[in-house]
MITORFI-663348 format. One record per residue (C-alpha): x, y negated, z. Coordinates in nm, 2 decimals. Layout:
<atoms>
> xx yy zz
> X Y Z
...
</atoms>
This chain:
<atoms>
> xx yy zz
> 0.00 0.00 0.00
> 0.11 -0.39 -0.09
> 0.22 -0.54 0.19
> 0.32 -0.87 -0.02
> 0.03 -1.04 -0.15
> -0.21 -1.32 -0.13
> -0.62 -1.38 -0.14
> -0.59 -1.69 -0.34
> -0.36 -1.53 -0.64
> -0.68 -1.25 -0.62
> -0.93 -1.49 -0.61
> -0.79 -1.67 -0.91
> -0.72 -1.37 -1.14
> -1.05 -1.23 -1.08
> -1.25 -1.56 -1.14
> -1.05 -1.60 -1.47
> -1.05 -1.21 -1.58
> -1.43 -1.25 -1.55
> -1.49 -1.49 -1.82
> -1.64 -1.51 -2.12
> -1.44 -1.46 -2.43
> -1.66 -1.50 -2.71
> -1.99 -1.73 -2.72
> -2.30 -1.58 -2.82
> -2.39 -1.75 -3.21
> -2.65 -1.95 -3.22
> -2.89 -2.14 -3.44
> -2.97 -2.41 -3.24
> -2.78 -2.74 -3.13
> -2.80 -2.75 -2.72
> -2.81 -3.08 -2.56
> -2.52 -3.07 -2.39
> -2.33 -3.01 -2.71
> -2.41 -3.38 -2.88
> -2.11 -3.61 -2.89
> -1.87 -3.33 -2.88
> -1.59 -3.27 -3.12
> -1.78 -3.12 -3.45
> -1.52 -2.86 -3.45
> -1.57 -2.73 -3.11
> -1.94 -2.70 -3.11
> -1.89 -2.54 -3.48
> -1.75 -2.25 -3.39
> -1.90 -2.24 -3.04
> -2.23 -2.18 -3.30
> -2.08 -1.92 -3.52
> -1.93 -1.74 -3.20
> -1.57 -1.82 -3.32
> -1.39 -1.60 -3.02
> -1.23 -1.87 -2.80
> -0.82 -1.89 -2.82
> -0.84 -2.12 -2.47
> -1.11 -1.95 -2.23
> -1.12 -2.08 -1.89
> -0.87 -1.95 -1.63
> -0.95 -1.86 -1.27
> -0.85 -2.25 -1.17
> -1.11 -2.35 -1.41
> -1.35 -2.12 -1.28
> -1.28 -2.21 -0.89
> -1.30 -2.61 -0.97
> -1.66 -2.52 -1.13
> -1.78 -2.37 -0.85
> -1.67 -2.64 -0.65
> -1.87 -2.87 -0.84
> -2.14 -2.64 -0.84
> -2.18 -2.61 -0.50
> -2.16 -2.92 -0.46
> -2.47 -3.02 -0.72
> -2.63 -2.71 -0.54
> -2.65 -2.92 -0.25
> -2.82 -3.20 -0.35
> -3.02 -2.99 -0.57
> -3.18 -2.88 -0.21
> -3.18 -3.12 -0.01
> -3.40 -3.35 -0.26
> -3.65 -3.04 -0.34
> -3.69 -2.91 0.01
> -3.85 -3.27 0.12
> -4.04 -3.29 -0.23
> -3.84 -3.60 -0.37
> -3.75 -3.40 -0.69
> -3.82 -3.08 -0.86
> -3.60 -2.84 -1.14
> -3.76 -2.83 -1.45
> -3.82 -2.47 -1.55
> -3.97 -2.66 -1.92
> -3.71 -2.55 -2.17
> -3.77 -2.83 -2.41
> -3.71 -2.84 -2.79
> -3.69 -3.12 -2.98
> -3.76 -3.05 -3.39
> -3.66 -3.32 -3.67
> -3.68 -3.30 -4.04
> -3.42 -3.11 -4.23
> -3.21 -3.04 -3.88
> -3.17 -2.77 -3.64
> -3.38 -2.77 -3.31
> -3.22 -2.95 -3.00
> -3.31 -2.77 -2.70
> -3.22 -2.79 -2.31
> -3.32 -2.86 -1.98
> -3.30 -3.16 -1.74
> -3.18 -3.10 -1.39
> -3.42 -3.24 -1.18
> -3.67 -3.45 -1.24
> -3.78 -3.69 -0.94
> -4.11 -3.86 -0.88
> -4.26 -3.96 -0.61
> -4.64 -4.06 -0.59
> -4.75 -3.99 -0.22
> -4.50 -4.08 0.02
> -4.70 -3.89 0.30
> -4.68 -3.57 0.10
> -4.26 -3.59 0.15
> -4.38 -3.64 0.56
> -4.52 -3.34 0.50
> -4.31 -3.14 0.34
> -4.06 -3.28 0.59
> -4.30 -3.09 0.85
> -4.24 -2.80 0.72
> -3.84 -2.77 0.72
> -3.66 -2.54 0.99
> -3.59 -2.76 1.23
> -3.26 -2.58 1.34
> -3.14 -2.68 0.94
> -3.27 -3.03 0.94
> -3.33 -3.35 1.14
> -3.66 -3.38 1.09
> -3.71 -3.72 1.31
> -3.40 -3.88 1.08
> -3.56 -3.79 0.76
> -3.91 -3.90 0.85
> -3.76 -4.23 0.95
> -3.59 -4.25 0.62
> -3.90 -4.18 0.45
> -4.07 -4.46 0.64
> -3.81 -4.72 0.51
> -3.85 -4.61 0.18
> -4.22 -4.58 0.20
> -4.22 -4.98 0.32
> -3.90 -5.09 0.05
> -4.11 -4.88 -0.24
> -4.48 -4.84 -0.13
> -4.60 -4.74 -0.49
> -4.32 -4.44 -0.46
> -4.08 -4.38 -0.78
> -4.18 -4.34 -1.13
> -4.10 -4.01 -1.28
> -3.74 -4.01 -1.38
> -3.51 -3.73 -1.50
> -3.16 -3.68 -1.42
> -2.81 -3.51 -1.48
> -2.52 -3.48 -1.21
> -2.23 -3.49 -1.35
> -1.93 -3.33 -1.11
> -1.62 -3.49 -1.21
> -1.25 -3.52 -1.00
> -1.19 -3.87 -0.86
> -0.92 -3.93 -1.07
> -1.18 -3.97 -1.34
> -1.37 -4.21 -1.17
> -1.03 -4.42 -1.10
> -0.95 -4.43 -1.46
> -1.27 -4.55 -1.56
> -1.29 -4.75 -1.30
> -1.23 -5.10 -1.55
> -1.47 -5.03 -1.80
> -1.73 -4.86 -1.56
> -1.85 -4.52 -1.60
> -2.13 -4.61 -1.81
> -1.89 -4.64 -2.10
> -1.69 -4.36 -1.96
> -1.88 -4.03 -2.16
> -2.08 -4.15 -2.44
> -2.20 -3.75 -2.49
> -2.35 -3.76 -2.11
> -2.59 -4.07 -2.24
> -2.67 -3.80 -2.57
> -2.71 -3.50 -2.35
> -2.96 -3.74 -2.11
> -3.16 -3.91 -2.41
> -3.25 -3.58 -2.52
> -3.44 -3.48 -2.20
> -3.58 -3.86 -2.23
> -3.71 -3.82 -2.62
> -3.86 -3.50 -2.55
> -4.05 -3.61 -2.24
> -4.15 -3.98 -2.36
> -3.92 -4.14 -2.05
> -3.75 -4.52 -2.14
> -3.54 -4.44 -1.86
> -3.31 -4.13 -1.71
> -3.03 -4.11 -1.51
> -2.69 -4.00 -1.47
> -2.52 -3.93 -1.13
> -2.14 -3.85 -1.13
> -2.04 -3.67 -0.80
> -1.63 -3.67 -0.73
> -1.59 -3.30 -0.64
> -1.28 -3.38 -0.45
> -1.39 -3.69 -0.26
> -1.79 -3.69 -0.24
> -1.83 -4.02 -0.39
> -2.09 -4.11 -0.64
> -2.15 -4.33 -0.89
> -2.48 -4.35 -1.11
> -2.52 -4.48 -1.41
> -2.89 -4.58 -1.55
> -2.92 -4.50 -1.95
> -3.19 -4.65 -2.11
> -3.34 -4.62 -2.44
> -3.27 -4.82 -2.73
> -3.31 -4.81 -3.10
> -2.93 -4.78 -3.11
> -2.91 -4.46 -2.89
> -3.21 -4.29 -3.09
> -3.03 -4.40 -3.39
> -2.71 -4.26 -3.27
> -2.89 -3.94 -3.13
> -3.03 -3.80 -3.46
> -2.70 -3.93 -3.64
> -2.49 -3.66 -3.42
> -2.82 -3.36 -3.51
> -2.82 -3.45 -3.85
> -2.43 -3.42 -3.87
> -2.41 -3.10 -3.67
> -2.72 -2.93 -3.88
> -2.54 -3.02 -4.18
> -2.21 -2.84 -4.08
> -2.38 -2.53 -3.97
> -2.66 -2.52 -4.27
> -2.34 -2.55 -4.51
> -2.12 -2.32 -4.36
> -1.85 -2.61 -4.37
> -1.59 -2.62 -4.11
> -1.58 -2.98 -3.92
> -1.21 -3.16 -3.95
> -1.07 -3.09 -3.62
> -0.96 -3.34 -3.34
> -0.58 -3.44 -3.33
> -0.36 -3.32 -3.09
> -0.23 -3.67 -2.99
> -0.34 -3.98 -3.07
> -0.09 -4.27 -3.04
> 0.19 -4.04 -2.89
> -0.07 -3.98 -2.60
> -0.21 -3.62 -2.55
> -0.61 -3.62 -2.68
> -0.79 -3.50 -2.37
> -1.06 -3.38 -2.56
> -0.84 -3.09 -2.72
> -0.67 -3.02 -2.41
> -0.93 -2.94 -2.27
> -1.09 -2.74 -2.58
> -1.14 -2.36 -2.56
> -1.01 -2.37 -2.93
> -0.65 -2.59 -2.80
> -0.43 -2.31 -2.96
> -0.65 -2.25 -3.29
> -0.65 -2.62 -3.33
> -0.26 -2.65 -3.31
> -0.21 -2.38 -3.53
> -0.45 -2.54 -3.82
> -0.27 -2.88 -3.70
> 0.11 -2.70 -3.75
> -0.05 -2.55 -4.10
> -0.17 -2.87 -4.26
> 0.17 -3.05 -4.14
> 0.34 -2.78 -4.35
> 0.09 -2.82 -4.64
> 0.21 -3.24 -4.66
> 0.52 -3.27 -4.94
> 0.78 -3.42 -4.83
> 0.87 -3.75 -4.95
> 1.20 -3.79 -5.09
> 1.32 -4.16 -5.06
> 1.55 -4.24 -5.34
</atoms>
């Protein structure tokens, strides 16, 4: 018997020898795949087996963030401020491929008695039932009409993300979040949804309100039109650089296709004559 070893190196190589190699092919665009890199969701449809699938530190920092999106996930159902949608929506346009996918909560609040109620009904070894009926009486008072029906994502992302976007804000920070969101928003007929990015490492939050506009319907059925039209002609999307400006392209580091995309980068590099200067 090993005397030498270590739970976390188990942990790690079981999460990552667990995952999935190949996606399952497809005929239909999911939400979460609008604004992505044409190449990746591409093949994700044609079930392209991946060359980069997630290791066991991938796996361990999404259960993290899981767990963490679990939480909230409970704590706003048990007292009725939100519910999961169980609707799996599809969204059909002319001449594309059907968008489908489902928001993560959706909250709405008409009766703020019913939340004292439901409040009544919580363990009260698990909760503090006096705090959160006081909380519901400030918000009762602040919002006395309750909250309009609203859906929205949560987004867990490290801190470091949320310090590099701290300049520009992270409502410019991922412009396929707002896609992903407007979806949920078109199907439904909401003007408004929401996006809540949780810092898995830290706990802080920052949300970010996406309304609609002609521009982000406009821009919505641009990125389904251009996907449809890659899959319906069997045409493989360009793929995304490497590096851009010497700097490494985050979106392909972090691409289950990285090593596929460097080889077709290293080909096409080799295809490009050399120019002879005389």
């Amino acid at each position: 018997m090993a005397d030498n070893w270590s739970i976390k190196y188990v942990i790690s190589d079981f999460l990552g020898g667990g995952v999935t190699l190949s996606p399952t092919p497809r005929k239909e665009i999911w939400a979460s795949d609008l604004g992505k890199p044409y190449f990746d969701t591409y093949n994700k449809m044609i079930g392209t087996p991946y060359t980069n699938p997630t290791d066991g530190h991938g796996m361990i920092t999404f259960l993290l963030g899981k767990a963490m999106e679990d939480g909230i996930y409970k704590m706003l159902t048990s007292v009725g401020l939100a519910f999961e949608s169980q609707e799996r929506l599809v969204i059909e346009t002319e001449g594309n491929l059907n968008v489908v996918g489902r928001p993560d909560l959706i909250l709405c609040i008409k009766d703020w008695d019913e939340v004292i109620k439901n409040i009544e009904k919580l363990d009260p070894k698990e909760y503090r039932l006096e705090g959160l009926k006081r909380i519901v009486e400030r918000y009762k008072e602040q919002y006395p009409e309750g909250l309009k029906e609203t859906p929205f994502e949560i987004k867990s992302i490290n801190s470091n993300a949320l310090r590099y976007n701290k300049v520009k804000g992270m409502a410019n920070a991922y412009p396929f979040h707002h896609l992903q969101l407007f979806t949920y928003m078109k199907a439904k007929g909401y003007k408004e949804g929401h996006l809540l990015y949780l810092a898995k490492d830290t706990g802080y939050m920052e949300e970010v309100i996406v309304k609609w506009t002609p521009e982000l319907e406009a821009k919505w059925l641009k990125e389904v039109s251009n996907i449809s039209k890659y899959y319906q002609s069997n045409t493989m999307p360009e793929f995304e650089p490497s590096t851009i400006d010497g700097k490494k392209n985050w979106l392909v580091d972090y691409s289950n296709y990285k090593d596929l995309i460097k080889s077709l980068e290293t080909q096409k590099e080799a295809e490009i004559p050399e120019i002879i200067q005389i």
